[in-house]
OpenMM code with the backbone's topology and positions (N, CA, C; nanometers):
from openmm import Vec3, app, unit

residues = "UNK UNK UNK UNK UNK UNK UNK UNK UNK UNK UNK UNK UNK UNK UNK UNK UNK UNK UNK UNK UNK UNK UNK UNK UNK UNK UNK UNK UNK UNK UNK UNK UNK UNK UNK UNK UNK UNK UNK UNK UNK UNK UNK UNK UNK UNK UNK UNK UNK UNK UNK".split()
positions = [
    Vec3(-0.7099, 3.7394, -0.0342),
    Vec3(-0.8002, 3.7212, -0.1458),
    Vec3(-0.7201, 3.6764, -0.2681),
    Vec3(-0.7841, 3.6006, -0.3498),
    Vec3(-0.7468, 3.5300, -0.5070),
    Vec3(-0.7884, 3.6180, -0.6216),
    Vec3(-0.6523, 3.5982, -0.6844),
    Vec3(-0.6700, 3.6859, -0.8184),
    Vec3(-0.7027, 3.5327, -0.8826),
    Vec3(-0.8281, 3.4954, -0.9394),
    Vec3(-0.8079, 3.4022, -1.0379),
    Vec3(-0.7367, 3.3421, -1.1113),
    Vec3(-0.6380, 3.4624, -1.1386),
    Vec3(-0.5323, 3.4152, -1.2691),
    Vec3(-0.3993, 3.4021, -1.1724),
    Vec3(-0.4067, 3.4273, -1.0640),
    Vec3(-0.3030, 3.3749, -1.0081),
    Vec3(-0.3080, 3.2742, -0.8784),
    Vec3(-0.3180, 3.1929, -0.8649),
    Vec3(-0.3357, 3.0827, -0.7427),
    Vec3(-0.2572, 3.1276, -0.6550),
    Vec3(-0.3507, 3.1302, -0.5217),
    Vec3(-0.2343, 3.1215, -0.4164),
    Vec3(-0.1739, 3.0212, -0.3806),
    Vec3(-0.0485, 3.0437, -0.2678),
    Vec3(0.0166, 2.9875, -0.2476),
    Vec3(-0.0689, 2.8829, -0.1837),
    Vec3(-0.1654, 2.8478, -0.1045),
    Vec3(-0.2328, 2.8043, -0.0596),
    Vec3(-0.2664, 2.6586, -0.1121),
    Vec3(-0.3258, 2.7349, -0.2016),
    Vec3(-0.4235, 2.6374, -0.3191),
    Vec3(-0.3199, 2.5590, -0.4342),
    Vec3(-0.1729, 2.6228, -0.4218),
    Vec3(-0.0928, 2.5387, -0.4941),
    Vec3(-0.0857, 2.4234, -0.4198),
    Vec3(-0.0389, 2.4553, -0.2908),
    Vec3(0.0490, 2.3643, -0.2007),
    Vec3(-0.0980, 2.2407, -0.1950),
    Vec3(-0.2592, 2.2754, -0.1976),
    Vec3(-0.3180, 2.1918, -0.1930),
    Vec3(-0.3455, 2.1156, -0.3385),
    Vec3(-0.3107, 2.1627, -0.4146),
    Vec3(-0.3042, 2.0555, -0.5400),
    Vec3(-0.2344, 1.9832, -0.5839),
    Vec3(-0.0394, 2.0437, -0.5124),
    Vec3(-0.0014, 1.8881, -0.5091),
    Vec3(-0.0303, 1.8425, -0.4490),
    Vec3(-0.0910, 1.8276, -0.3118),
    Vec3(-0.1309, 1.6903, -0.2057),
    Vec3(-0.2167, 1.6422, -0.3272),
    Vec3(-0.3167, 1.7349, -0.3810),
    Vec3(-0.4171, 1.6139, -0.4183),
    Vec3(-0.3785, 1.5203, -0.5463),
    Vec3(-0.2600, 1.6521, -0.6577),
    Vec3(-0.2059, 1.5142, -0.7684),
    Vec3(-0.1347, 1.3896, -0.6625),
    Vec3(-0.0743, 1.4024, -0.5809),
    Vec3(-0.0177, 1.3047, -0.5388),
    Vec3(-0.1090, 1.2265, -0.4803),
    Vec3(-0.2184, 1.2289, -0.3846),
    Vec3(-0.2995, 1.1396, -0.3430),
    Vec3(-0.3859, 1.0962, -0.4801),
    Vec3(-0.4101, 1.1775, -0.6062),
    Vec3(-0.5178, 1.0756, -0.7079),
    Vec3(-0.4005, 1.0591, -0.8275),
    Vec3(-0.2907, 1.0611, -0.8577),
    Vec3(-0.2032, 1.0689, -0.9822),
    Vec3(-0.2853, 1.1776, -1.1225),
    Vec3(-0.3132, 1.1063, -1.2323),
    Vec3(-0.3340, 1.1720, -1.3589),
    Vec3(-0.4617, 1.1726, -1.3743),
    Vec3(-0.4766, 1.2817, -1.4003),
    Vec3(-0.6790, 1.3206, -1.4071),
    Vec3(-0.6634, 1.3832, -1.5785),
    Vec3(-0.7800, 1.3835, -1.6539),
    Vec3(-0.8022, 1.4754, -1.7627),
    Vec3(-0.7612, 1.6332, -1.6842),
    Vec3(-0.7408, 1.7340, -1.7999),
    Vec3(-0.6787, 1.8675, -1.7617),
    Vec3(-0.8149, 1.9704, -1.7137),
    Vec3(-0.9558, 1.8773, -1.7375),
    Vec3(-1.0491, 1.9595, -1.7276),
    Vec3(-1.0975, 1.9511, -1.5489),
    Vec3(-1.0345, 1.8608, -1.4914),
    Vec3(-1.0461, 1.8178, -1.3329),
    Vec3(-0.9877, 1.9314, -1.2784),
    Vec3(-0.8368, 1.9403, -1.3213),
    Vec3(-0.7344, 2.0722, -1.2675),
    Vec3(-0.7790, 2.1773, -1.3075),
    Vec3(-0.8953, 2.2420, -1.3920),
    Vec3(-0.9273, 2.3450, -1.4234),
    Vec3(-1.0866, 2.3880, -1.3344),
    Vec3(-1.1495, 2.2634, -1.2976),
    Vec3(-1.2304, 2.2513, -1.1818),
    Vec3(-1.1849, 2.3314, -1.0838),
    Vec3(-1.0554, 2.2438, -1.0394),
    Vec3(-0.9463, 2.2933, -0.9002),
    Vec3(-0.9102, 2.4293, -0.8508),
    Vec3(-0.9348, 2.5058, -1.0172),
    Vec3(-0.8908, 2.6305, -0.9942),
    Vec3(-0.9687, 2.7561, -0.9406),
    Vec3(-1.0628, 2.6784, -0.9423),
    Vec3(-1.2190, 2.7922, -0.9309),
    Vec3(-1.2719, 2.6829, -0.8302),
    Vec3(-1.2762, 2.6210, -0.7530),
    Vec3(-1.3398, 2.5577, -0.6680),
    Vec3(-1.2731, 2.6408, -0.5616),
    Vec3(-1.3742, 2.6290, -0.4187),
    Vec3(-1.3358, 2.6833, -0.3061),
    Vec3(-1.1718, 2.6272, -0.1973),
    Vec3(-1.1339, 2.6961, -0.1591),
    Vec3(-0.9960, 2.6178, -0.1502),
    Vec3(-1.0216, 2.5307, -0.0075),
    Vec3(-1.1361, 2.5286, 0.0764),
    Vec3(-1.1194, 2.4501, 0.1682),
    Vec3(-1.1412, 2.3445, 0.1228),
    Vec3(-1.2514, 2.3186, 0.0107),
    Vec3(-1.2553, 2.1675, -0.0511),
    Vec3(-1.1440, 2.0751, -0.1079),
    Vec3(-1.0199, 2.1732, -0.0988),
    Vec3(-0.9112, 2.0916, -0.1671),
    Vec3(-0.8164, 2.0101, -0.0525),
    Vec3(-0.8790, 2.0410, 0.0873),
    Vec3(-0.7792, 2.0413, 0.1957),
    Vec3(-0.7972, 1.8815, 0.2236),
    Vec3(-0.6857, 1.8464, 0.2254),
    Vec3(-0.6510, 1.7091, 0.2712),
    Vec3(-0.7897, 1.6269, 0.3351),
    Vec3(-0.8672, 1.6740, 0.4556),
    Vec3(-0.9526, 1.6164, 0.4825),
    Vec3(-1.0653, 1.5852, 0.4142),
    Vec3(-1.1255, 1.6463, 0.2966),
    Vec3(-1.1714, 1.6787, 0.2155),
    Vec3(-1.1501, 1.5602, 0.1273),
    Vec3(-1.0522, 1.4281, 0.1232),
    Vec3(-1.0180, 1.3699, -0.0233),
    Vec3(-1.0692, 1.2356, -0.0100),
    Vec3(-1.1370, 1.2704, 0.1217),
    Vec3(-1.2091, 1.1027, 0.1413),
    Vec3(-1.3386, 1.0949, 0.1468),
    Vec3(-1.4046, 1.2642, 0.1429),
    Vec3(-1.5635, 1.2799, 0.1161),
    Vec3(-1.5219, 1.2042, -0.0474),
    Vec3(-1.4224, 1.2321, -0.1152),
    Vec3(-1.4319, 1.2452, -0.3090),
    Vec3(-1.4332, 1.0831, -0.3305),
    Vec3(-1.5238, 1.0637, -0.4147),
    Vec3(-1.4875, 0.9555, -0.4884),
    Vec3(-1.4383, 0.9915, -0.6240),
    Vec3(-1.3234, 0.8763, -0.6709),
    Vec3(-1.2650, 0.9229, -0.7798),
    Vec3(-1.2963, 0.7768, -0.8976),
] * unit.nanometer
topology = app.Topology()
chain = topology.addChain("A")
for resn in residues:
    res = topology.addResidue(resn, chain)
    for name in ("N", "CA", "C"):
        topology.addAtom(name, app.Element.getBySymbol(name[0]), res)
């Protein structure tokens, strides 16, 4: 389970895949990221997104 204020390791390792697959977003995208469910961040997941 997620302490909010602390990301798991999980959900780190999936947000660099995703800075690296989209580069520079506004800071309010990564604050989305943080409270969104963590399977949506998973690699397969980045081709449902349009950016």
């Amino acid at each position: 389970m997620e302490d909010f204020n602390i990301p798991s390791a999980e959900r780190v390792a999936q947000l660099k895949l995703l800075q690296e697959a989209i580069g520079d977003v506004p800071p309010y995208f990564w604050a989305a990221c943080q409270v969104c469910h963590v399977e949506a961040l998973e690699p397969s997941s980045f081709s449902l997104c349009t950016f």
